[in-house]
N, C-alpha and C positions, 0 to 999 in steps of 0.2 A: 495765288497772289505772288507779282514778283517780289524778287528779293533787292534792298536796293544797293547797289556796289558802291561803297567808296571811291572816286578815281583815286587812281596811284598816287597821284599826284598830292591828294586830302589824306591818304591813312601812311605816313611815315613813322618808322618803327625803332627804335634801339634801346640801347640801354645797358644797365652791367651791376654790378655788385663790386663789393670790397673786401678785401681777406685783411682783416686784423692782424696785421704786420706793424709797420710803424711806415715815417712817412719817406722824403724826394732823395732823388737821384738816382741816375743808371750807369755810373762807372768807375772805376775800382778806386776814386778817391778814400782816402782813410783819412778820420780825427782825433786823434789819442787813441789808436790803432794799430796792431799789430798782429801780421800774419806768418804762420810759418806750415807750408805746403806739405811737408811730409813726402811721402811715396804717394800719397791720394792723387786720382785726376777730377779731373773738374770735368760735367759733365755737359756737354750744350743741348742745348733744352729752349722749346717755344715760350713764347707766356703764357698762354695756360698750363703747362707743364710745369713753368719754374712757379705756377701760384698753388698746382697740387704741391707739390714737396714742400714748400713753403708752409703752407696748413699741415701739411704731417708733423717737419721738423719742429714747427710751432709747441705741437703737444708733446712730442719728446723732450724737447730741452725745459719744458715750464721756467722754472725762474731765470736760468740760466743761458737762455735765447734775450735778445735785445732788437727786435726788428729785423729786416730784410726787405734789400729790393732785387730788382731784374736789370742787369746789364745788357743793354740789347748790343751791343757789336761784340760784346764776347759768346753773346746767347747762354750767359749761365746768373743760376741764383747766388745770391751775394748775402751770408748770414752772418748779423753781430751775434757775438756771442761773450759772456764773460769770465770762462775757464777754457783751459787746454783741455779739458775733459770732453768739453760742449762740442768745442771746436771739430776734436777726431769723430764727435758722432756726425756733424755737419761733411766733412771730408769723406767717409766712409760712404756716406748718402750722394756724393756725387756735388756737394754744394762748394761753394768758396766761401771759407771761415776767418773773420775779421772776431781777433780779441779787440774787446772796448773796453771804453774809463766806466760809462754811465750805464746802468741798469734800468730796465723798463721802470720798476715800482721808481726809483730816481726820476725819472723821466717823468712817468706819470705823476709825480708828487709836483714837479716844476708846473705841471700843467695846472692842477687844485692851486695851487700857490697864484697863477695867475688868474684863474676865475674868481678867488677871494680879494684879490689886490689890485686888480686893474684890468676889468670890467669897463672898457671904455670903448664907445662908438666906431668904427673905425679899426678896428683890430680882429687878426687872425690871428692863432697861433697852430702848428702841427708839429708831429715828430718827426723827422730827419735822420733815416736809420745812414745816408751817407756821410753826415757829418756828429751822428750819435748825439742831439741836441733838441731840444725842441727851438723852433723857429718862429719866432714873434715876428708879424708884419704890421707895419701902420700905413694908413692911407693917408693922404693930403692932407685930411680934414683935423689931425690931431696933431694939436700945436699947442703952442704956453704949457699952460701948468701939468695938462693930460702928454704930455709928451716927456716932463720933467719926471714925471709919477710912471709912466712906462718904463723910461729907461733905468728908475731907480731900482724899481722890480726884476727887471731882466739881469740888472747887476746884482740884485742880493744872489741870484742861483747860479753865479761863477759862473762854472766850467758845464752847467747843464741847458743854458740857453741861449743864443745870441738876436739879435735887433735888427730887421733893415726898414725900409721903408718905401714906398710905392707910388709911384707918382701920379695914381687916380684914384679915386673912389671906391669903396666897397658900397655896392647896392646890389638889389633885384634886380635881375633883367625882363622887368613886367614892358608891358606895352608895345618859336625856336624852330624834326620835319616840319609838318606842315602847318600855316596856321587856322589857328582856331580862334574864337572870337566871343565876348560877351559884353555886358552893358559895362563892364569895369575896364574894357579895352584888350588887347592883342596879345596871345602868348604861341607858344609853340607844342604840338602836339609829341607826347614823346615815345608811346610805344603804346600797337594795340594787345590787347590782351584780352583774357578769357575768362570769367567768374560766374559760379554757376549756371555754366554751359551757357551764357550771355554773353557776346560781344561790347568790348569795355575798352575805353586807352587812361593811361595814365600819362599825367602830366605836372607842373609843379605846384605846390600847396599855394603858392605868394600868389597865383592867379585868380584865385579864387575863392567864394565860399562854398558848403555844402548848400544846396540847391537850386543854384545858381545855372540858367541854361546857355550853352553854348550851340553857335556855329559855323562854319566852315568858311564863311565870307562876312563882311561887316555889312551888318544890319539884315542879314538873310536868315534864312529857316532856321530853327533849333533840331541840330541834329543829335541832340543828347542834354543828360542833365547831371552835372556834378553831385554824386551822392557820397563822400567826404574829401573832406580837406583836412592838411596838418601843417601849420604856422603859425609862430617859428616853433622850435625846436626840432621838428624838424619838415623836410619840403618836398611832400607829394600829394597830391590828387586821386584821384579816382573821379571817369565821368561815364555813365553808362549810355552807351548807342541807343536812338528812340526804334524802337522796331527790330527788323532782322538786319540790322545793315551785314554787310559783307566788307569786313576788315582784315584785309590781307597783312602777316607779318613780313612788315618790308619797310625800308627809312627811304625817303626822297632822297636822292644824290645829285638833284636838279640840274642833270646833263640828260634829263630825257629817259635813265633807268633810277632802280633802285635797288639797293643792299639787301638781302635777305636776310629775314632773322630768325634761328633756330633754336638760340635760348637765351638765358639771364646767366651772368657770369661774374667772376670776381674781378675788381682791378688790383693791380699792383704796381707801386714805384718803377717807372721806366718804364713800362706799360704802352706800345704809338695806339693813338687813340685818335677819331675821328666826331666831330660834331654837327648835325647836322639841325637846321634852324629858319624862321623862317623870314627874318631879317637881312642875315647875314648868309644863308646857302652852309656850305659845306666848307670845314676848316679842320685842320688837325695837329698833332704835336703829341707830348708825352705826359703821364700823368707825374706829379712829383712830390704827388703826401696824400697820406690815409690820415681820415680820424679829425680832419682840420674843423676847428672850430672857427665862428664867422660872424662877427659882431657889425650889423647890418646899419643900427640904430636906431633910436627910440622903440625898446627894448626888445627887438627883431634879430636871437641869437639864435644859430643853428648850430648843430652840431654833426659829428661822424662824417661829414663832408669828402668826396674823392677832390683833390687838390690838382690844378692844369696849370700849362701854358701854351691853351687852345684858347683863341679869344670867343668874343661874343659882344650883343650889345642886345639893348631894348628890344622887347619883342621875340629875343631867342628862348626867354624863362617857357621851362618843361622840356625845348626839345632834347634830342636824342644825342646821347654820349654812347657809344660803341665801336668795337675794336671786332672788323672784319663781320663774320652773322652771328657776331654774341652782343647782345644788349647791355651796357655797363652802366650808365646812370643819366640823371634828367638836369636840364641844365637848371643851377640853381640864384647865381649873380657872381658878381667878380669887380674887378676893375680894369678901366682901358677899354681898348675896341679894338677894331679889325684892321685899324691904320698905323696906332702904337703900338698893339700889343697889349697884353696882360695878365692878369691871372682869373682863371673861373673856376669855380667849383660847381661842384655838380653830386645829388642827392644818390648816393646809390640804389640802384632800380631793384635791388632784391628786397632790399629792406622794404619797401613802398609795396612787391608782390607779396611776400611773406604776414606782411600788416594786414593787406586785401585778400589773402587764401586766392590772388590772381596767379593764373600760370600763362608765360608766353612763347610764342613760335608752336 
């Protein structure tokens, strides 16, 4: 029996993970910050390099670390920290050590503060290890009284939260590589992968239900069948290939090649990151929060989200966020599009493998 190949063109791949750091920005801004360099140098370092040390220095400092992101034109790691103590083990490691005002448990207290208080439609918030804050966003659609009842909450926690606002939408981007297709409409394929030595891709929860068959063109064959979904809280798929298909680990780059993919990886703040979709083709930019939560509406809350300012629109939901042939995460919804601009977030892809016992590349 032959075996039947996906063209290239059908099995687009990427994807990525998140190191529980804290969340945006990649350069040596400081906020209620203060550094003093010592005799230490600072080390330049990749992004995957600055996200190992990162997850090291993380369980060194325990309480006494406050986030970290990745400077990319200094090419070094960037650690809050809230002692002179924390600080020399940060320098010593080769990091660059920021004293801060605000404390992770702070930080994360601001955040419970804001899921008990102002739970409203329209709203993200994440941590901010370059301005040591967590970052409440609104979208468009919160006005009058939910926008009086926002801003009153981001004031009661001072110096640990600040407010902007967005001038489009937070939704799904239902209706990403390549697309894929069922009775509920258009999403984007987001990395194949491997489960009990069975070919399988993952893509985003919002597309779909468990048992639900997809495929590859609208209204064509069923070339697999969704065997779970998770929505909301959080946004991945699982759809198993009907047969032997032959699923190559690779993302569409829709110039004719495609991006290899070798594994599932972490992101981190500053992070250049690449999306690939199948609305919108291929775009990119930086990541700039971990951990973002994403109040979608009518009661469509995700959580642990990689936070971008990669756009996307309708029809991108699942595809592929990765950075070079590491797979980072699946596209999850945002606001704006590929003409404005925006913000999207995107599910990180390890968590979705790790859920599935899936391994990929």
């Amino acid at each position: 029996m032959k075996h039947r190949r996906i063209p290239r063109r059908k099995a687009a791949v990427a994807g990525g993970a998140v190191v529980a750091l804290v969340a945006a920005g990649a350069t040596f801004q400081s906020a209620n910050a203060s550094d003093n360099t010592e005799q230490f140098s600072v080390k330049s370092l990749s992004a995957p390099a600055a996200t190992s040390l990162a997850v090291s220095l993380t369980a060194d400092l325990g309480a006494d670390g406050a986030g970290a992101y990745y400077d990319t034109k200094a090419k070094a790691l960037v650690v809050n920290v809230v002692s002179e103590d924390a600080a020399k083990t940060v320098r010593e490691a080769g990091g660059k050590a920021r004293v801060v005002q605000n404390t992770l448990k702070e930080l994360t207290g601001a955040r419970q503060t804001l899921t008990e208080k102002a739970t409203i439609p329209g709203t993200s918030w994440a941590t901010d290890p370059v301005t040591n804050k967590v970052v409440v966003t609104a979208d468009r659609t919160v006005k009058g009284a939910d926008w009086a009842k926002l801003q009153d909450v981001v004031k009661g926690l001072g110096a640990k939260a600040e407010l902007k606002k967005t001038a489009g939408e937070f939704k799904p981007f239902v209706s990403g590589g390549d697309a894929i297709h069922s009775g509920g409409g258009r999403c984007s394929l987001g990395f194949n992968v491997v489960k009990d030595g069975a070919p399988h891709f993952v893509t985003a929860g919002h597309c779909g239900a468990s048992g639900s068959s997809w495929s590859d063109s609208a209204g064509g064959s069923a070339i697999g069948t969704m065997v779970d979904s998770k929505f909301p809280g959080d946004d991945y798929a699982l759809v198993k290939y009907d047969g032997d298909a032959e699923a190559p680990s690779e993302v569409n780059l829709y110039n004719g090649s495609a991006q290899a993919i070798t594994k599932a990886g972490d992101a981190t703040v500053g992070m250049q990151v690449q999306r690939s979709g199948s609305t919108t083709q291929v775009h990119d930019g930086e990541v700039t929060g971990l951990d973002a939560t994403v109040n979608y509406g009518n009661g469509d809350i995700v959580e642990g989200l990689i936070q971008t300012n990669v756009c996307a629109e309708p029809g991108d939901s699942g595809g592929s966020l990765f950075a070079g042939d590491t797979a980072i995460g699946l596209t999850s919804g945002g606001s704006g599009n590929c003409s404005s601009g925006g913000e999207t977030f995107f599910q990180p892809v390890t968590e979705a493998l790790s859920a599935y016992g899936a391994t990929i590349g």
